[in-house]
Structures are given as C-alpha cells and as structure tokens.
N, C-alpha and C positions, 0 to 999 in steps of 0.2 A: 376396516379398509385402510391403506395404505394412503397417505395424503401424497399425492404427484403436483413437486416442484419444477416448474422451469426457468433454472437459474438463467440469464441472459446475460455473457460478459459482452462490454462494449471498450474495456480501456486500452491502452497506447501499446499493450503486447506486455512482453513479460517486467515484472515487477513486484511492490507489496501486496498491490490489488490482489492481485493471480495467486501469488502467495498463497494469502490468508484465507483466498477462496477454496484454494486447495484444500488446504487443511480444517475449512470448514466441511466442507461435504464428503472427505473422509471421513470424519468421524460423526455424519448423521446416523442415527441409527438407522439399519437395514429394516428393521422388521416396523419401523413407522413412517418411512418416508423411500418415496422412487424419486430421485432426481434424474429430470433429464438439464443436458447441458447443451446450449448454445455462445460458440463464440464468432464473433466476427474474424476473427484472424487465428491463423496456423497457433496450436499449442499442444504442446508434450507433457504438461505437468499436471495433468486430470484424467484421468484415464477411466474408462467403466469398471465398476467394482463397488462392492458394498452398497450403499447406497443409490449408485450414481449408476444408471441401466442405461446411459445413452450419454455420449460424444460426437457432436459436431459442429462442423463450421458454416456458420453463416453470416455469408459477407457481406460488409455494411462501407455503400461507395457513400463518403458525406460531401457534401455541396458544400457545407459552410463550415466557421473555423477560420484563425485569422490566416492559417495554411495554406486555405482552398483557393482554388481560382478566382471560383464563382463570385466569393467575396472579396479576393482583391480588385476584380474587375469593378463590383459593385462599387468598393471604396470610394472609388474616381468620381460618380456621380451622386452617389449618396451617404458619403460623411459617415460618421457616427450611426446612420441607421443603415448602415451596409448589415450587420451582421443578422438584423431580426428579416430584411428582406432576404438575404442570402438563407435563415431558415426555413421561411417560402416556400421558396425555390425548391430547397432539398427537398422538402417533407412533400413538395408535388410531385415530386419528379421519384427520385430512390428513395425516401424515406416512407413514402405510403407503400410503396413495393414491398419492404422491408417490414412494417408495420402490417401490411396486408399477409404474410409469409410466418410471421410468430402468430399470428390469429388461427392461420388453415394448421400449424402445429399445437395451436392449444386442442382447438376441433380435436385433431385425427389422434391425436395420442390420450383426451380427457385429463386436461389437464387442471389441477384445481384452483392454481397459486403462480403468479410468476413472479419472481425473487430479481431484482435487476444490480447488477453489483457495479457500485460508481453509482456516480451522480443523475439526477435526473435530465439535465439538457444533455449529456452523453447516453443517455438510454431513453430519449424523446420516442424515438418509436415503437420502444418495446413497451413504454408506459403507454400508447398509444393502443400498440397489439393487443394488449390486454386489454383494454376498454372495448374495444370494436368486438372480442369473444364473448365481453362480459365476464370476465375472473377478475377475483381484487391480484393488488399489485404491490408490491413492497419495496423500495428503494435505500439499499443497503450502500449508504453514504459515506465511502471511506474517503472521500475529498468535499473542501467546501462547494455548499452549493453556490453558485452564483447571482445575487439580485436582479430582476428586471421581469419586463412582463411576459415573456416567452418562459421562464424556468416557474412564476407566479400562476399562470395556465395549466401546464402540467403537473404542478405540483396538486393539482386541486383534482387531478383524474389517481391519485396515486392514495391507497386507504394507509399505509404508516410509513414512516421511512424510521431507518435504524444507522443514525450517526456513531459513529467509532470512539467519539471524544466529547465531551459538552463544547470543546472549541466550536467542533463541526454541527453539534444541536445550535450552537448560536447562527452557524448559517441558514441553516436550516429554517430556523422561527422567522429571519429576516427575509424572507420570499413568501410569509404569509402562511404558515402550516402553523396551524394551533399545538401548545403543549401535548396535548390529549393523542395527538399522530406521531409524533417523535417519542422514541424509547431508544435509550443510549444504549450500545452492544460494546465495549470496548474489546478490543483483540485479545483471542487466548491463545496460552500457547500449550504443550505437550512440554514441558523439559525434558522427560524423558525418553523422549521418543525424537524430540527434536537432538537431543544428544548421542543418541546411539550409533555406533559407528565411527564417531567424530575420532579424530586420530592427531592431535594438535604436532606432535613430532614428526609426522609421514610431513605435516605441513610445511613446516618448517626447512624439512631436508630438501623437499621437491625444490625451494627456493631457497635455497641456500642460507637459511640463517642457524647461527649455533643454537644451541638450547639457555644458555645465556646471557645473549642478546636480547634487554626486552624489545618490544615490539609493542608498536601504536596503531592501532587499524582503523580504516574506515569503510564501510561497506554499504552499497546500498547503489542503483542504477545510474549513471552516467548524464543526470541531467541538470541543469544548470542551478536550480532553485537547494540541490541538495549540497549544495557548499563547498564543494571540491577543490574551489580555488581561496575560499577562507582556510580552508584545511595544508593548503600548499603552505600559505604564508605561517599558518602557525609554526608548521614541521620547519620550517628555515629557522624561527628563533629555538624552540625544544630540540633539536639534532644538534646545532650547534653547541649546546652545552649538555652534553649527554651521547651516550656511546650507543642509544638505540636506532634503530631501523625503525620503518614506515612501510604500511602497504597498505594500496587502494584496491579491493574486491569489486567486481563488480563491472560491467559495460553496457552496450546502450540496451535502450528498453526492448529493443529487438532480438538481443539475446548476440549479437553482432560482435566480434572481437575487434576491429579496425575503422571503426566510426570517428567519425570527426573530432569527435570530443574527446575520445581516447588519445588521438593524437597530439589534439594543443594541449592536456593534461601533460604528457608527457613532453610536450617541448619546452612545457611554462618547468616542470621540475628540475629539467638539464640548465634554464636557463638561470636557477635559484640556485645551482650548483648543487642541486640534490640529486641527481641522474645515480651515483652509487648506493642512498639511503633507501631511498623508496621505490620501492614494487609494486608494479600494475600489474593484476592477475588476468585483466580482461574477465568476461563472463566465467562464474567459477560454480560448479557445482558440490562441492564441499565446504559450503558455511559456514559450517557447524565445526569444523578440523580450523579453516579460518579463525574465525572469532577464540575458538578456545586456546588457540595458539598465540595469540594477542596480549599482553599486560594490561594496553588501556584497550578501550571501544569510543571513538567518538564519534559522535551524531552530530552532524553541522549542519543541517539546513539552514539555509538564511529567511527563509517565511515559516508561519507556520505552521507545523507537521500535522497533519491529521492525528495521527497516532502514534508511528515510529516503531514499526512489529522490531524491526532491529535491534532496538533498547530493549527488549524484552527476551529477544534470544542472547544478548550479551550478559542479561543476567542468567540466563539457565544456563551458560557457560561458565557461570563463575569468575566471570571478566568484570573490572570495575569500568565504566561508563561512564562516560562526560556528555551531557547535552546541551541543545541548545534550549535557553528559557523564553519555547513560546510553544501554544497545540497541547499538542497528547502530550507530549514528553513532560513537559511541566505540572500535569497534571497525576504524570507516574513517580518521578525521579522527588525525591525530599531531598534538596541538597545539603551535602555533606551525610546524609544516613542513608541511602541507599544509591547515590549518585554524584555526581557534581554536577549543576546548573551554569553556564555561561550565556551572557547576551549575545544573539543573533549578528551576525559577520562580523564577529571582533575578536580578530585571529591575535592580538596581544590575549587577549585573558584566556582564550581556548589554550594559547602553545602555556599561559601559569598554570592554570587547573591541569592540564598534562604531568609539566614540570613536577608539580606535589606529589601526583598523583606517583610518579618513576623514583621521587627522592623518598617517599613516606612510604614503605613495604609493608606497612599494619595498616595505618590508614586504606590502602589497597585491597587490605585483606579482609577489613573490616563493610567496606563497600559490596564489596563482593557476594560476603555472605547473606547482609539485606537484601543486597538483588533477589538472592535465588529465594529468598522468603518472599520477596514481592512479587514473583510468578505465582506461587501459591495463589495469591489473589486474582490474578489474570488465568487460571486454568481455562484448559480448554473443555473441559465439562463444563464449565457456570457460563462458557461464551455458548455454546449450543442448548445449551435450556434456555437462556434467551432468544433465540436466535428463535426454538421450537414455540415459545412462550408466544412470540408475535405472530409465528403460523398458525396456531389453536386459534387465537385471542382475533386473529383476521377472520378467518376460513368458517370459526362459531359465528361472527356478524354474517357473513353472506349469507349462512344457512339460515340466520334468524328473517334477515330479511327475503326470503325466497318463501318462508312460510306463505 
C-alpha cells in the first residue's frame, strides 16, 4: 500500500522553499508514495502528476508576526511578550480553524504522514492538525528554527524534523529536540534535468549582452537578508576595473516584477553610476539559461543561509561561485577547490574574489569543474532516499506503537 503524504507549505510564496519542494515531490516515486499538497497561498510551480494526486490552496489568515496587527497593537501594552500573546490570539481564533481543517483532511482523504515544509512556528498549526488526527508529523526545516517556549512546545508534538544543513540541525537541537529526532536532508539537485533546455546565448541576446562580455550574476528572491545591496557595492569596485556586465535575477517572493525593493535596487545602481552595467531581470523563469550564461555566480547573503539551492545549481551549470562563508554554503563550497569563500557583507573581498575569478580563466575553469563533481554529491536521488528513509523509519514507529 501506497504510504499518503500531506505535505503542507506555509512559507512567504514563491522562493527556495517552493523550489526545492518542487523538485522534491517530482521526483517521489509514483508507485510508493500519494502526495497530497496543501498551500496557503496561490502557486503554479506543483502541479498534480507523478506522485503528487492533489493540489490545493489553503488559506492561512496569521494574527501574529512582527507584520501583523494584532501584534503591533499588542506591542503597545505588552513589550517583548507581544509576540507569544499575539500567538494566542491567532491559534484561538484562525489558527485552530486552520489546525481544525488539516485534521478533517487527514480524516477524509486517510492520510498517513504530514510532511510540513519550513519551520515549525510557521507551520504551528499544521503540527497541531496532525496531532489533533493522530498522524506523526515531520518538519522539513529549510530555515532556522527559532528559540523560545512557543517553537520548544511544538517542537515536542513534531516526531523528526529534517534540517537542510548542520547550520540549521544546530537550530534545531537549540529549542530542545534531541539528536535521535533530527536527520540532516541537505538539498539535491538533478543537473541534468535542472540543465535541460537552458539556452545561456537566447539569454544573453534577449538582454543585450555580447557573447564576450563576461557576466557576474546574482540570483535569488528580492529580500533584504539576501545581500543585494553588498552585491551593488561590490559591482561598483569590480566593473570599474573590468569590461564586464552584472545582472540581478530574480523579484519579490510574490513572484511581483515592480515591488519596492526592485525599485530602490534599481535607483541605489543608477545612483553608483551602474544604471548601464547591471540588469534587473525582475522574476525570471529561465534560471537555468541565467546562471549558465553567467562567468561568475555570487551568493551574498549577509546572515546565514540555510543551504543555498542556488550554489548548487550554479555548479551544474558549470559556473564558478563565490559565496558567502556562513550556513550551507560553507559547509558545500571548499574554497579555492570547488568555490570561493568570502565574509558575510564585505562587498571589498566579494568585488577581489570576483576580480580573480574574471582575470584567472583556469582558475575559473578549474572551479567550475569541482562544482559539477560536487552535485554528484548532492543528487537528487540520495536527497529522496533520505527524505523516504525518515518516512519508513516515522510511519514503522506509529505502527509499532498502535500494536
């Protein structure tokens, strides 16, 4: 019999989450696994097929959040404990509604396993849903989790959770989840399938750059923590002494081409006199023609990256990679053999490690090629036998204990 997952996304819309989730549940196998899929917010990038018998959306209004209302109003009166009152609130109000609505869908569809992708205080009540059915529940932690006694609570209704990187297993153990419930899942990828179709010269033509021209890219969603403005100040010193171009892939997590941030992006590069080097593609669905159309790939987050699926497709593009050294990426990239390493928002050694990287064409080439031997490592088969490995190794205890 057919083990029935109900993944449940909770995160900020389109992104690496989504990504990775994507490409997780395409490639479950069909003849061992029915995934149904719920998400709170509109998406296009999962579709029913193979695995995956079900698509839909279920909406999740949240109370709290330093976002919300609810909790700024709280703020006013209650300081620093606004946020655990503010989760209160929600969880009486929409979040048990919510919680009450993934439970009547474990019921009605028999569901064995609910798989919750992101964090456990962003998926509070789907860890919850699944308690109130009685299914184990798994928490597929591609961001750190956060400490305190509301993520320490649910962390204790949740039977494993599967961090992306030991960065994010350290968050993890730090909210009180013993070794024995964490199993690390790092991101795989397909090269070949992530490469197919990729077309680096269509890319190139569509915006105007010659075949020539190298190019420095940065790619990745349009939010503040992912560096975009270290990356500006780099590209002012490295264009300045070098005849390459710059382009930023990528817009907000909503998938939005004229978001805020796109805009001061763009007014900060006119205002560094880069307005003719660098190109903003806005949301771009050729990645893959992106990146491979690229010389360098840089990864700039300024905090630590979970994981960094991006470094991993820039090496199955045969792009040499610059990162930043903290998270996944530190723990993928050996600098100088399969990457360059740079410290976290220090746009002087990001725009050196470029500069070497455009004036050394071996060095380049020699990068390149460890990358793509470093996806070998990262396939996306050994990420789905793990992935199946903690479904068996969950769903075997329920059954033991139901004896």
């Amino acid at each position: 019999m057919k083990g029935r997952i109900l993944v449940v996304e909770n995160g900020a819309g389109f992104g690496g989450a989504l990504t990775s989730l994507a490409t997780l549940v395409e490639a479950l196998p069909a003849d061992c696994w029915e995934v149904h899929l719920l998400t709170s917010y509109p998406q296009k990038n999962i579709v029913a097929g193979g695995a995956v018998c079900s698509v839909a959306e279920l909406p999740r209004q949240r109370r709290y959040g330093a976002d919300s209302t609810a909790q700024q109003t709280l703020q006013k009166f209650l300081g620093r404990r606004a946020g655990n009152a503010a989760f209160v609130y929600d969880f009486l109000t929409t979040g048990r509604l919510f919680a009450s609505r993934i439970a009547q869908y474990i019921h009605s569809n028999g569901i064995h396993l609910v798989h919750c992708n992101n964090g456990v205080l962003i998926n509070d009540a789907a860890v919850l849903g699944a308690r109130k059915a009685q299914v184990p529940c798994v928490v597929h932690s591609r961001g750190p989790e956060y400490a305190g006694r509301v993520s320490a609570w649910l962390a204790g209704y949740v039977d494993m959770f599967m961090p992306v990187s030991e960065f994010i297993a350290g968050t993890v153990r730090k909210i009180g989840v013993p070794q024995e419930r964490v199993v690390v899942v790092p991101e795989g990828i397909d090269a070949q399938h992530f490469m197919a179709g990729a077309d680096a010269a269509a890319f190139r033509q569509a915006h105007g750059i010659s075949g020539d021209v190298p190019l420095v890219g940065m790619v990745g969603c349009l939010v503040g923590w992912k560096g975009h403005d270290v990356f500006l100040d780099a590209c002012a010193s490295f264009l300045a002494n070098s005849n390459a171009k710059a382009v930023i892939v990528g817009g907000e997590p909503s998938g939005g081409q004229s978001g805020g941030t796109l805009v001061r992006l763009k007014e900060r590069a006119q205002a560094l006199g880069l307005a003719d080097r660098i190109i903003f593609t806005g949301h771009c669905t050729q990645v893959a023609s992106a990146i491979a159309a690229c010389s360098v790939l840089v990864h700039a987050s300024v905090i630590p990256e979970p994981f960094g699926r991006v470094m991993l497709e820039g090496m199955a593009a045969g792009t040499a990679v610059v990162c930043t050294r903290a998270g996944g990426p530190a723990e993928v990239v050996r600098d100088g053999e399969n990457g360059l390493l740079v410290a976290p928002a220090d746009a002087q050694e990001m725009a050196q490690a470029v500069m070497r990287l455009l004036e050394d064409g071996e060095l380049r080439a020699a990068l390149a090629a460890q990358g793509r031997k470093t996806c070998e490592d990262y396939s996306m088969q050994r990420h789905v036998e793990l992935v199946e490995q903690v479904y068996e190794g969950v769903l075997a205890g329920k059954a033991k204990k139901d004896r």
